[in-house]
C-alpha positions as a Markdown table, in Angstrom:
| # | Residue | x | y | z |
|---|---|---|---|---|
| 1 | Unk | -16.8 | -7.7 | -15.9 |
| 2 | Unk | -17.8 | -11.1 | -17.0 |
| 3 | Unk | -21.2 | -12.7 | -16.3 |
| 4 | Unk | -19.7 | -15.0 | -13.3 |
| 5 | Unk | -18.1 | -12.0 | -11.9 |
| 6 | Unk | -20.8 | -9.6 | -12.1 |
| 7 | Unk | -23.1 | -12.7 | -10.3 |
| 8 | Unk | -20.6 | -12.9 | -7.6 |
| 9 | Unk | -20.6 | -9.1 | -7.3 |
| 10 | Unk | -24.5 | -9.0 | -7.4 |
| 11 | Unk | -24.9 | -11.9 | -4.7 |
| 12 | Unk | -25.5 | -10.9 | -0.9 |
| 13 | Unk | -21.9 | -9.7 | 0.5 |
| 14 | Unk | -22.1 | -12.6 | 3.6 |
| 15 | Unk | -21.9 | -15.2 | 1.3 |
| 16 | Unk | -18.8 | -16.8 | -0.3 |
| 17 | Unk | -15.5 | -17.3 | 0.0 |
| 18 | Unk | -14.1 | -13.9 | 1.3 |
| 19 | Unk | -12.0 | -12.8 | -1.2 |
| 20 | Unk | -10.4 | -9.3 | -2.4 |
| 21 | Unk | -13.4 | -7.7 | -3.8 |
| 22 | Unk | -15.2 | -10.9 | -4.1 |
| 23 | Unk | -12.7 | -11.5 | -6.9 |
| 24 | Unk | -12.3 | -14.4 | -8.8 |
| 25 | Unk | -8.8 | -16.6 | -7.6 |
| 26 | Unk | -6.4 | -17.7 | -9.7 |
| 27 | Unk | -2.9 | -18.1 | -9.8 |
| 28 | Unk | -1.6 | -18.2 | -13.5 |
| 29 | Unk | -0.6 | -14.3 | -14.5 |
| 30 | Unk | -2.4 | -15.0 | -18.2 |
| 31 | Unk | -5.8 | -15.2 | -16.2 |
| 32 | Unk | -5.7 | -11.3 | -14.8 |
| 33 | Unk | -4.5 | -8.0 | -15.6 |
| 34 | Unk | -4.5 | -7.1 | -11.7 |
| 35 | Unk | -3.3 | -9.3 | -9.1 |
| 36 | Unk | -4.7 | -8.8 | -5.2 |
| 37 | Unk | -2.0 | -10.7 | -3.2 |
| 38 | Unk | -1.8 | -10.8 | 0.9 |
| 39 | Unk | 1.7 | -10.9 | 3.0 |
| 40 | Unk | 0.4 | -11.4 | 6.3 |
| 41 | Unk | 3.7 | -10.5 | 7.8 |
| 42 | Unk | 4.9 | -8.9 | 10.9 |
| 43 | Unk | 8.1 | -10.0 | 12.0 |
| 44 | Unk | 10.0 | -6.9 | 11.2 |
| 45 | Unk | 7.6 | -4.3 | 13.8 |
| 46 | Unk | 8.8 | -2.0 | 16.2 |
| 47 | Unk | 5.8 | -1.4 | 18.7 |
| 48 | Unk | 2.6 | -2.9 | 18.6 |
| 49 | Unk | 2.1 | -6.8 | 17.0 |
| 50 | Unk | -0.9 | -8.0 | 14.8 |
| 51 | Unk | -0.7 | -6.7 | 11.0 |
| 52 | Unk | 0.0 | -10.5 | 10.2 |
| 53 | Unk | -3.7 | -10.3 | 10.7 |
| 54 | Unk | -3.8 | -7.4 | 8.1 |
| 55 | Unk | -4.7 | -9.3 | 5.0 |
| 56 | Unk | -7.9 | -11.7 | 6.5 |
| 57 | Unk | -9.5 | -8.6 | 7.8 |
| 58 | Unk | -8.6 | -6.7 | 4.6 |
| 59 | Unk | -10.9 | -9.6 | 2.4 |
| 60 | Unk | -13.8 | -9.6 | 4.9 |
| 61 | Unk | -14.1 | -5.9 | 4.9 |
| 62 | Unk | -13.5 | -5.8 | 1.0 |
| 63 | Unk | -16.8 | -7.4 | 1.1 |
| 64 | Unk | -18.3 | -4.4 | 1.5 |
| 65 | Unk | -16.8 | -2.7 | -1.7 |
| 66 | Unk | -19.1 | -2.5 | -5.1 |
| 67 | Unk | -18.2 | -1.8 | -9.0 |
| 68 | Unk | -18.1 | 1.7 | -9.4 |
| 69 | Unk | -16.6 | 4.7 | -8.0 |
| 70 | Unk | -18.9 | 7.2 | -7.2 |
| 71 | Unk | -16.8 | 9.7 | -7.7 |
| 72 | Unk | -14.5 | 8.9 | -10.5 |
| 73 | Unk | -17.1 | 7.1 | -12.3 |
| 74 | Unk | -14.4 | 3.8 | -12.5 |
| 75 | Unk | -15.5 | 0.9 | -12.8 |
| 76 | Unk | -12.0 | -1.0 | -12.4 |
| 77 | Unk | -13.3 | -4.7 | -13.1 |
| 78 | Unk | -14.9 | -3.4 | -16.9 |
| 79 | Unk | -11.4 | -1.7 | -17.2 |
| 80 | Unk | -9.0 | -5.2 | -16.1 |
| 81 | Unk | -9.3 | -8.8 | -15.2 |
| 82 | Unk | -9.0 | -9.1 | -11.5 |
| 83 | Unk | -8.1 | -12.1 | -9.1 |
| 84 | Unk | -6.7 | -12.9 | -5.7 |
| 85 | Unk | -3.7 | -14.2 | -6.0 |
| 86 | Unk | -3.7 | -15.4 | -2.3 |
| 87 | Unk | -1.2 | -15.5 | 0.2 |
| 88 | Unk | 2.7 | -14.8 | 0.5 |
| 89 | Unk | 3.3 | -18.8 | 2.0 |
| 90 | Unk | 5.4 | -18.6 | 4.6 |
| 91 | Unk | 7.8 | -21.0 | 6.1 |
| 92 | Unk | 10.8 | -18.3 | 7.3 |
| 93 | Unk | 9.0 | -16.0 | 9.7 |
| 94 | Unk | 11.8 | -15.5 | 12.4 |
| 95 | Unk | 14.6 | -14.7 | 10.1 |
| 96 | Unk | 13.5 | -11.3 | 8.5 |
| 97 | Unk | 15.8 | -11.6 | 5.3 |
| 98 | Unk | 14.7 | -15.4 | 4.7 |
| 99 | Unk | 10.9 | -14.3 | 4.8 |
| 100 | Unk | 11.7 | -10.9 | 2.5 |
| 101 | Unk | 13.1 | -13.4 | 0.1 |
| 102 | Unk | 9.6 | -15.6 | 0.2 |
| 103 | Unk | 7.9 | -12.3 | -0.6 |
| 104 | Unk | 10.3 | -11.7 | -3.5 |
| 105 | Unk | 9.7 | -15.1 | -5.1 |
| 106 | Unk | 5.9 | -15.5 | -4.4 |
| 107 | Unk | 5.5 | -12.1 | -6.4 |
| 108 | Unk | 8.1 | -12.2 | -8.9 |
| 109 | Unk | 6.7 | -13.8 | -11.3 |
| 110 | Unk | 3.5 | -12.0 | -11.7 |
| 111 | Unk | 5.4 | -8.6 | -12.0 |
| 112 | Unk | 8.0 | -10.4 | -14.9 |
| 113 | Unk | 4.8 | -11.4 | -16.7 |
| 114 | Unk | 3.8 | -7.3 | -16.8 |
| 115 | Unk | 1.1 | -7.7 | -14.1 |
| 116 | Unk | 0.0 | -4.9 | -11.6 |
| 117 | Unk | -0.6 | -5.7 | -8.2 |
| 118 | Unk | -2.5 | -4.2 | -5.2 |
| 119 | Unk | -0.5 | -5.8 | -2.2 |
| 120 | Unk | -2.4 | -6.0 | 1.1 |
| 121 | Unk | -0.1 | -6.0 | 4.3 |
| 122 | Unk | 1.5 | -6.8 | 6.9 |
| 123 | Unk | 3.7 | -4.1 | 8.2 |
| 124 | Unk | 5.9 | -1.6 | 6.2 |
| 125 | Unk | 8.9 | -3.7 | 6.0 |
| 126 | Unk | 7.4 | -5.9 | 2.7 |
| 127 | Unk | 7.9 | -2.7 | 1.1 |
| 128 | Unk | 10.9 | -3.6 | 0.0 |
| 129 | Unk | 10.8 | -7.0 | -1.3 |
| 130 | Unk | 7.5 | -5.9 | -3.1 |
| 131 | Unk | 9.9 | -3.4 | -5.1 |
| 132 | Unk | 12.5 | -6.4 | -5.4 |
| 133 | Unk | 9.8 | -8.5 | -6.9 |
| 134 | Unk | 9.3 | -5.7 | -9.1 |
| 135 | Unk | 12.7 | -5.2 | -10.8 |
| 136 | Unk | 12.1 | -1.9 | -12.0 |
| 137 | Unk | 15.1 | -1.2 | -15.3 |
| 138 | Unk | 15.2 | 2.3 | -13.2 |
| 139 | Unk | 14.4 | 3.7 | -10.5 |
| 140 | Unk | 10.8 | 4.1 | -9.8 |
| 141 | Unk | 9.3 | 7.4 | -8.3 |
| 142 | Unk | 7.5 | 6.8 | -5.0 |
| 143 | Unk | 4.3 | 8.3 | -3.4 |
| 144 | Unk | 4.1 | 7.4 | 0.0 |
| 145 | Unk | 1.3 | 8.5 | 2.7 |
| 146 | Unk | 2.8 | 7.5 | 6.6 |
| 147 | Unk | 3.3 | 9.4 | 9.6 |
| 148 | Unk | 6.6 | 8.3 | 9.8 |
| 149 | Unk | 9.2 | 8.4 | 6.5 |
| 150 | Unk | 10.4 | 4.7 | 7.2 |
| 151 | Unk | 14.2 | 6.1 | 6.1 |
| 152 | Unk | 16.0 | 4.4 | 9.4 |
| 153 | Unk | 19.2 | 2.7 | 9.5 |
| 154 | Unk | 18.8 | 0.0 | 12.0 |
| 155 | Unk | 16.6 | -0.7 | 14.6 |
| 156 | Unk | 17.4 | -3.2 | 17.5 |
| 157 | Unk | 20.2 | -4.5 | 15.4 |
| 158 | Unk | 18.3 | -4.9 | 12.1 |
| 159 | Unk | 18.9 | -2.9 | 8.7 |
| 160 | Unk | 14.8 | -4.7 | 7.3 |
| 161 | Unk | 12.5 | -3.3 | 9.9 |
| 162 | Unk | 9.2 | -1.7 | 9.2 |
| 163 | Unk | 11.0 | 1.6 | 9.8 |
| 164 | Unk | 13.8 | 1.4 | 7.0 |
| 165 | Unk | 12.1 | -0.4 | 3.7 |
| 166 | Unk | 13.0 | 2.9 | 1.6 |
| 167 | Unk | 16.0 | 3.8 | 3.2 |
| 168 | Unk | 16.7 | 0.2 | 1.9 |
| 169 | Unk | 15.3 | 0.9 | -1.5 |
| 170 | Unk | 16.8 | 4.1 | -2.5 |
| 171 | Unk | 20.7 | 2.2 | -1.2 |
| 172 | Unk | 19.6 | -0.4 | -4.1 |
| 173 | Unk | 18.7 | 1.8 | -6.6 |
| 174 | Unk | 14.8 | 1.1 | -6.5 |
| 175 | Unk | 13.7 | 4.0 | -6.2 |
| 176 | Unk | 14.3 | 7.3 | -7.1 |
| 177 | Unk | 14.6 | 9.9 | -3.9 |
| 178 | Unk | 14.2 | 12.8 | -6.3 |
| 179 | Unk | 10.8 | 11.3 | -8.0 |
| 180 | Unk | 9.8 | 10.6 | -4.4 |
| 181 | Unk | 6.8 | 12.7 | -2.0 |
| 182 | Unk | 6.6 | 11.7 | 1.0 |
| 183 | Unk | 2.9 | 12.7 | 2.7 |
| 184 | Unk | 1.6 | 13.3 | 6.2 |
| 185 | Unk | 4.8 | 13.1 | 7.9 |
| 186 | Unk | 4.7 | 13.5 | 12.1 |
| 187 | Unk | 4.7 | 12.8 | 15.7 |
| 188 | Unk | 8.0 | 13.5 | 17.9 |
| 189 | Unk | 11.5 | 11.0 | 17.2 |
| 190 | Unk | 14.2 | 10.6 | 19.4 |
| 191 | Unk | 16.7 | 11.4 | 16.7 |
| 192 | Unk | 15.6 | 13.6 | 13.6 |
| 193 | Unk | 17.6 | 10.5 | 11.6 |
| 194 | Unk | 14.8 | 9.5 | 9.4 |
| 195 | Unk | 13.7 | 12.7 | 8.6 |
| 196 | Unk | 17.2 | 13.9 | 7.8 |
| 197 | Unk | 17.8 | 11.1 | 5.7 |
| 198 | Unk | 15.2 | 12.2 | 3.5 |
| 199 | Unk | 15.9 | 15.3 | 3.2 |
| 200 | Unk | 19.1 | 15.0 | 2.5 |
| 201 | Unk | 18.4 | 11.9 | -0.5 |
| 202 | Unk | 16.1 | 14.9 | -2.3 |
| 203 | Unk | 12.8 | 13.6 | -1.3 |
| 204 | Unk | 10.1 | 15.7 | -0.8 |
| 205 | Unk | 8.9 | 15.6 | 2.7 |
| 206 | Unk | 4.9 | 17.3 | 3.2 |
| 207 | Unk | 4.7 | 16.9 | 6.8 |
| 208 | Unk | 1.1 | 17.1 | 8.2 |
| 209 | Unk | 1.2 | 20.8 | 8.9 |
| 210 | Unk | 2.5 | 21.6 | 5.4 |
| 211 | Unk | -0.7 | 19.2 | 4.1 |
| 212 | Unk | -2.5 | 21.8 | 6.0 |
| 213 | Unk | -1.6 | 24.6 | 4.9 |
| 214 | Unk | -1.4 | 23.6 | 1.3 |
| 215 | Unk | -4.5 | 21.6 | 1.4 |
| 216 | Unk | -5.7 | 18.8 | -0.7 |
| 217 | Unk | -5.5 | 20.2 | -3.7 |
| 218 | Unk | -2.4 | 21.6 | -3.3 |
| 219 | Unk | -0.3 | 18.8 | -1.6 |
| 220 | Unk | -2.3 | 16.7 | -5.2 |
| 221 | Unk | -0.4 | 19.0 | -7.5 |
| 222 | Unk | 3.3 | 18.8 | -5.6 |
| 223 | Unk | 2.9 | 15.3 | -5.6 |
| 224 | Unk | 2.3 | 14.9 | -9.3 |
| 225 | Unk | 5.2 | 17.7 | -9.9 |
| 226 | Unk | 7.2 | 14.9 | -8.1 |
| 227 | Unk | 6.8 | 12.4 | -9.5 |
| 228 | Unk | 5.9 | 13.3 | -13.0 |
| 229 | Unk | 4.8 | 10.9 | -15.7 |
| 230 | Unk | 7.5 | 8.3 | -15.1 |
| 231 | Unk | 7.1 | 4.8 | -13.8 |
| 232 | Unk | 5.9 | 5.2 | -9.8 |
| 233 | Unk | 5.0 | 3.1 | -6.8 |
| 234 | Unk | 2.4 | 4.5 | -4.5 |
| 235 | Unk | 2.4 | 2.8 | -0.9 |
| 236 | Unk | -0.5 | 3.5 | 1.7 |
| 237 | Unk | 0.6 | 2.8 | 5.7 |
| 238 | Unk | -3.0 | 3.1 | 7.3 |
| 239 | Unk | -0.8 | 5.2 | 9.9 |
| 240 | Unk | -1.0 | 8.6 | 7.8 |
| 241 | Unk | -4.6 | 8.8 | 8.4 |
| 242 | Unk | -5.5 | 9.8 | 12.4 |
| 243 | Unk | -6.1 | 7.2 | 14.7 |
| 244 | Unk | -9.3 | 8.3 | 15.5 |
| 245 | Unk | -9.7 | 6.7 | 11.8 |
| 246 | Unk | -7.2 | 3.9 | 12.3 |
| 247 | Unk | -6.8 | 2.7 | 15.5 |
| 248 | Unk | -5.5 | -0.6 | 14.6 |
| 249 | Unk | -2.6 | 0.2 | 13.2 |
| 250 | Unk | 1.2 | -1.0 | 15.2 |
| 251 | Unk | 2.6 | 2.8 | 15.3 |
| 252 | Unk | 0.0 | 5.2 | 15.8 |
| 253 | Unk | 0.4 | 9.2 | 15.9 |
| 254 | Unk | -2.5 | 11.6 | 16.2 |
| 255 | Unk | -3.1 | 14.6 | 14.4 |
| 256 | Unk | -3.0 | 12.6 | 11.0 |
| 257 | Unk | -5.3 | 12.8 | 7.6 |
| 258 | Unk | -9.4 | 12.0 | 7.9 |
| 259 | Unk | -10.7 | 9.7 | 5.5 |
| 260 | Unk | -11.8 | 12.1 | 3.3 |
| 261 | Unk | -8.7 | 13.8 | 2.8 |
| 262 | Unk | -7.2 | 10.3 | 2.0 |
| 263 | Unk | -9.9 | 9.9 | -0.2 |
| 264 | Unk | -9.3 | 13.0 | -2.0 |
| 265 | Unk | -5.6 | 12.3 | -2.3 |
| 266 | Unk | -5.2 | 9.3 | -3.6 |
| 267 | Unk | -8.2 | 10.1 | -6.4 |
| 268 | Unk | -5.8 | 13.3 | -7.1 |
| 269 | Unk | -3.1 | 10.4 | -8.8 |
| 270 | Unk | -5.2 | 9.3 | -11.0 |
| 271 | Unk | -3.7 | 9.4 | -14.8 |
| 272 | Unk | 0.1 | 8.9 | -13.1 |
| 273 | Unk | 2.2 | 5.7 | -14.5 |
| 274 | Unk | 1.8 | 3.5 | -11.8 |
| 275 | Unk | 3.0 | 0.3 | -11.7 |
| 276 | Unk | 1.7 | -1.2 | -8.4 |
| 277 | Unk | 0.4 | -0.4 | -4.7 |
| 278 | Unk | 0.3 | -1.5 | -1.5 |
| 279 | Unk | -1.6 | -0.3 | 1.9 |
| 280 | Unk | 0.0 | -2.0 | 5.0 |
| 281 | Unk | -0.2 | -2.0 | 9.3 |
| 282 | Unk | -3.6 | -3.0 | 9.7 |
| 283 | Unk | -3.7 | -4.6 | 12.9 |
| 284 | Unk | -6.6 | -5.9 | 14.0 |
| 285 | Unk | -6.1 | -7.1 | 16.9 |
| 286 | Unk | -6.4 | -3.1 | 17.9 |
| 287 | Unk | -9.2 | -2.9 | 15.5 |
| 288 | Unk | -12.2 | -3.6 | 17.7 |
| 289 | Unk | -14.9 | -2.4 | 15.8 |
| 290 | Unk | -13.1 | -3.4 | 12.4 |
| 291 | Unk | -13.1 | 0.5 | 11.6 |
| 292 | Unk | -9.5 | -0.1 | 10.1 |
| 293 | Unk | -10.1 | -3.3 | 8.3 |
| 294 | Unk | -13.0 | -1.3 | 6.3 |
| 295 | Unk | -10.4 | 2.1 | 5.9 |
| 296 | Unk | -8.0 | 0.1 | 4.5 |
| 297 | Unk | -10.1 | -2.2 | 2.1 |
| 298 | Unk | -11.5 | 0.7 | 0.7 |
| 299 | Unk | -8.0 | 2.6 | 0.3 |
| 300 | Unk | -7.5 | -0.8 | -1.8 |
| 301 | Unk | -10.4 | -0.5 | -3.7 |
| 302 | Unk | -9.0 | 3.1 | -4.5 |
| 303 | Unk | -5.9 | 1.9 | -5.4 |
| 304 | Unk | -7.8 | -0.4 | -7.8 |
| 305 | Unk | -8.9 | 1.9 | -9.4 |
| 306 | Unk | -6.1 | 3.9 | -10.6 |
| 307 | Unk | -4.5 | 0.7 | -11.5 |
| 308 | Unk | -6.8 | -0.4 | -13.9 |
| 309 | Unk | -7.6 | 3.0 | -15.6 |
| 310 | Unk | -4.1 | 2.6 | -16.6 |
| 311 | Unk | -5.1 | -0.9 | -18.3 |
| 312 | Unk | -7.5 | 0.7 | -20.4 |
């Protein structure tokens, strides 16, 4: 960390422009290893409204993170340059392909100058044109926490809704169903469609009771079998963890990780290849107390964190 960064990190956490981590801003790829970019986007939901708010809540509650991980010892900004790259701009929000393709260009050209990027949504559906932006010359392997496995078809007449961004994936060749986990997976469905889909692409589905009986450590080491030391994507819907967590979230389902747990998970990928994250439907207009703003800036921070130990 430079000497203007660490006097930014140092100053009192109310003051300042609220940025990701009280990072620096910048736009040109050559000034960061790490880009924090927001798509406040929700025009693909289901249920509940709001995660368009995700990403301004996100930065006020990243305030709160500091330098170092207590537990890993990390200390991603001596490990990588990191900015905000700001905000997805939007001009197409009622036509759900036109604003996927803002997404795709805004990002494109920090992942085609070899940048990671921590991506703050916005509900699931940005998903895919994140992995768009990305390009990957095969298939990436995926590691995806949710309560739901977002492998629908259609929903209201619509193949790009927040419930079908990987179905969309795998059908282009994104990513790779067989170097894919999915984690956390509940709640009842009217059809068994998503689930099946899954399945039946070679994905491997832990659904919440499975991550109980296996435990931490051992849903950690079936993910990693998974996905093995190839390229991989990890995405975080605040939704895996219980609402008692994350109530302001647009899909909620009870019976879902604690903090801890997710805590414990995500520090279990550390030393996979991965190329990018994301952690998406934080609503906070359902967020009265901010409680999910602060999960999910932290689950960033996380993220972080593996990303840049794979700068070193």
């Amino acid at each position: 960390m430079d000497a203007t960064n660490t006097l930014v990190m140092n100053q009192p956490r109310f003051c300042g422009v609220p940025t990701f981590m009280r990072a620096p801003q910048a736009a040109d790829p050559a000034d960061f290893d790490i880009g924090l970019a927001g798509v406040p986007y929700d025009g693909a939901l289901t249920f509940r409204p709001g995660a368009r708010f995700g990403p301004r809540e996100l930065r006020n509650a990243s305030c709160l993170m500091r330098a170092i991980n207590h537990a890993t010892g990390v200390d991603p900004y001596r490990l990588a340059r990191v900015a905000d790259v700001g905000d997805v701009p939007f001009s197409q929000l009622f036509d759900v392909p036109a604003a996927h393709a803002q997404i795709r260009d805004f990002l494109r050209p920090f992942f085609a100058a070899g940048k990671k990027m921590v991506i703050a949504g916005g509900d699931h559906s940005i998903t895919y044109p994140v992995l768009q932006a990305i390009a990957p010359a095969e298939p990436l392997g995926l590691i995806h926490f949710d309560a739901h496995t977002d492998t629908w078809d259609e929903f209201a007449g619509s193949k790009f809704s927040h419930g079908s961004p990987f179905r969309r994936a795998i059908e282009a060749g994104l990513i790779d169903p067989r170097r894919s986990v999915q984690i956390g997976i509940r709640g009842a469905q009217n059809t068994d469609e998503g689930w099946r889909y899954s399945l039946e692409q070679g994905m491997r589905v832990i659904f919440i009771e499975e991550v109980v009986s296996l435990g931490i450590a051992g849903v950690i080491a079936e993910a990693r079998r998974v996905v093995g030391d190839h390229p991989a994507y990890l995405s975080f819907d605040v939704d895996a963890i219980d609402p008692a967590f994350t109530p302001g979230t647009g899909t909620p389902e009870i019976g879902g990780l604690d903090t801890r747990e997710a805590l414990q998970l995500l520090r279990g990928m550390r030393g996979l290849n991965l190329v990018s994250a994301d952690v998406v439907e934080v609503s906070p207009p359902y967020d009265t107390a901010g409680n999910t703003s602060l999960v999910g800036a932290t689950l960033m921070y996380e993220e972080l964190c593996l990303l840049a130990e794979g700068c070193r």
